[in-house]
C-alpha positions, 0 to 999 in steps of 0.5 A: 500500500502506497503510503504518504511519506510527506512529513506534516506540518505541525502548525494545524491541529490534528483532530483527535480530540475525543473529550466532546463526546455525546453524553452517555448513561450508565445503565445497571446491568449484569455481568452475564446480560448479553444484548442481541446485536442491532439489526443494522446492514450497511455497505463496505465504506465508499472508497471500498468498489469494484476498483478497489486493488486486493492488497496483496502485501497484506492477505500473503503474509496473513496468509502464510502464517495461518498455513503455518501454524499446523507445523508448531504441533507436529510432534518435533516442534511442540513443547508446553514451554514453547506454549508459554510463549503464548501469554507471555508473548500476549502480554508484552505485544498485545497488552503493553504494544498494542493495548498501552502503545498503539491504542492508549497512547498513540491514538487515544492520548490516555497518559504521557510517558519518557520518549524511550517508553513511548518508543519500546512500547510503539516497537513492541506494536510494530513486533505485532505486525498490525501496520506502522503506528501512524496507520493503526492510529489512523484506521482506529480514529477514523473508526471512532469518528464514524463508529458503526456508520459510514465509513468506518473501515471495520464494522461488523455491519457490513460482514462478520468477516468484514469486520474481523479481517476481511477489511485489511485485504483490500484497499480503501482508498480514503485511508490511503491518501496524504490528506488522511494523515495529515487530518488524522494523524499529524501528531503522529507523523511528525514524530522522526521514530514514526515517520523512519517506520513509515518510509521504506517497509522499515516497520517490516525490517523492525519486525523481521529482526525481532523474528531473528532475535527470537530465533537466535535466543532459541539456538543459544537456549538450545545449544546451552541444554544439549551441547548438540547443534542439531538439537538446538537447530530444533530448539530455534524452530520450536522458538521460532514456530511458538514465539514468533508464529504462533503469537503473531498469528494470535495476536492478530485475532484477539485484537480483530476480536474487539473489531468483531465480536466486541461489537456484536456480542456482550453487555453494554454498561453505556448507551452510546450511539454505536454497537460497542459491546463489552465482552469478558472472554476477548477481555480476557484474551486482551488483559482489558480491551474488551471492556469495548463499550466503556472504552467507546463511551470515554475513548481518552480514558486509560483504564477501560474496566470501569466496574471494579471486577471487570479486569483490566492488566494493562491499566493495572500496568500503567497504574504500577508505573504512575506510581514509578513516576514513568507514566504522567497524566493518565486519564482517569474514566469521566465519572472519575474525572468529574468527581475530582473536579466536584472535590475541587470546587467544594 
C-alpha cells in the first residue's frame, strides 16, 4: 500500500480530540446480560468498489502464517514451554504494544510517558505486525469518528468477516491518501521514530529482526541444554514456530476480536450511539480491551474496566508505573474525572 511519506506540518491541529463526546448513561446491568446485536446492514465504506486493488502485501503474509501454524504441533516442534510463549508473548505485544502503545497512547492520548517508553512500547506494536503506528492510529480514529456508520473501515455491519479481517485485504482508498494523515494523524507523523517506520517497509525490517532475535535466543537456549547443534537447530524452530508464529498469528485475532465480536456480542454498561459491546472472554484474551463499550463511551480514558471486577492488566500496568513516576497524566474514566473536579470546587 502506497503510503504518504510527506512529513506534516505541525502548525494545524490534528483532530483527535475525543473529550466532546455525546453524553452517555450508565445503565445497571449484569455481568452475564448479553444484548442481541442491532439489526443494522450497511455497505463496505465508499472508497471500498469494484476498483478497489486486493492488497496483496497484506492477505500473503496473513496468509502464510495461518498455513503455518499446523507445523508448531507436529510432534518435533511442540513443547508446553514453547506454549508459554503464548501469554507471555500476549502480554508484552498485545497488552503493553498494542493495548498501552498503539491504542492508549498513540491514538487515544490516555497518559504521557519518557520518549524511550513511548518508543519500546510503539516497537513492541510494530513486533505485532498490525501496520506502522501512524496507520493503526489512523484506521482506529477514523473508526471512532464514524463508529458503526459510514465509513468506518471495520464494522461488523457490513460482514462478520468484514469486520474481523476481511477489511485489511483490500484497499480503501480514503485511508490511503496524504490528506488522511495529515487530518488524522499529524501528531503522529511528525514524530522522526514514526515517520523512519513509515518510509521504506522499515516497520517490516523492525519486525523481521525481532523474528531473528527470537530465533537466535532459541539456538543459544538450545545449544546451552544439549551441547548438540542439531538439537538446538530444533530448539530455534520450536522458538521460532511458538514465539514468533504462533503469537503473531494470535495476536492478530484477539485484537480483530474487539473489531468483531466486541461489537456484536456482550453487555453494554453505556448507551452510546454505536454497537460497542463489552465482552469478558476477548477481555480476557486482551488483559482489558474488551471492556469495548466503556472504552467507546470515554475513548481518552486509560483504564477501560470501569466496574471494579471487570479486569483490566494493562491499566493495572500503567497504574504500577504512575506510581514509578514513568507514566504522567493518565486519564482517569469521566465519572472519575468529574468527581475530582466536584472535590475541587467544594
Amino acid at each position: 500500500m502506497s503510503q504518504p511519506l510527506r512529513k506534516p506540518d505541525s502548525s494545524t491541529a490534528v483532530e483527535t480530540s475525543t473529550e466532546n463526546q455525546p453524553a452517555v448513561r450508565l445503565k445497571v446491568v449484569h455481568p452475564e446480560e448479553f444484548e442481541r446485536p442491532r439489526k443494522k446492514r450497511l455497505p463496505k465504506p465508499e472508497q471500498v468498489d469494484a476498483n478497489s486493488r486486493i492488497l496483496w502485501e497484506y492477505l500473503i503474509p496473513v496468509a502464510v502464517f495461518h498455513l503455518m501454524i499446523p507445523l508448531a504441533f507436529l510432534p518435533s516442534m511442540f513443547s508446553w514451554w514453547g506454549v508459554l510463549f503464548l501469554p507471555v508473548g500476549n502480554y508484552l505485544f498485545t497488552s503493553l504494544g498494542i493495548g498501552a502503545g498503539y491504542h492508549r497512547l498513540l491514538t487515544h492520548r490516555g497518559f504521557e510517558c519518557p520518549k524511550w517508553l513511548e518508543y519500546t512500547l510503539s516497537t513492541l506494536g510494530v513486533c505485532s505486525l498490525q501496520d506502522t503506528p501512524a496507520r493503526w492510529t489512523l484506521v482506529h480514529r477514523v473508526h471512532h469518528q464514524h463508529s458503526d456508520h459510514q465509513p468506518d473501515p471495520h464494522t461488523p455491519n457490513v460482514s462478520a468477516f468484514w469486520s474481523h479481517m476481511g477489511w485489511l485485504f483490500i484497499d480503501n482508498r480514503e485511508l490511503s491518501t496524504s490528506a488522511a494523515y495529515d487530518r488524522y494523524v499529524r501528531d503522529v507523523m511528525k514524530d522522526p521514530y514514526y515517520f523512519w517506520l513509515q518510509r521504506n517497509l522499515n516497520w517490516v525490517k523492525v519486525y523481521a529482526a525481532h523474528a531473528v532475535a527470537i530465533s537466535l535466543l532459541g539456538l543459544g537456549v538450545g545449544l546451552a541444554m544439549t551441547g548438540s547443534l542439531w538439537e538446538a537447530y530444533m530448539v530455534s524452530l520450536q522458538f521460532t514456530l511458538w514465539g514468533v508464529v504462533m503469537r503473531t498469528v494470535y495476536c492478530w485475532h484477539v485484537t480483530w476480536g474487539i473489531n468483531s465480536v466486541a461489537h456484536m456480542w456482550g453487555y453494554r454498561n453505556y448507551e452510546t450511539r454505536e454497537d460497542s459491546r463489552n465482552n469478558w472472554l476477548f477481555a480476557l484474551l486482551t488483559n482489558g480491551e474488551g471492556w469495548h463499550n466503556n472504552h467507546h463511551a470515554d475513548p481518552r480514558s486509560a483504564r477501560h474496566g470501569h466496574r471494579w471486577w471487570e479486569l483490566d492488566l494493562t491499566w493495572a500496568t500503567l497504574r504500577c508505573w504512575e506510581m514509578m513516576g514513568l507514566v504522567t497524566n493518565l486519564v482517569r474514566p469521566r465519572h472519575h474525572r468529574q468527581e475530582q473536579k466536584r472535590k475541587m470546587a467544594a
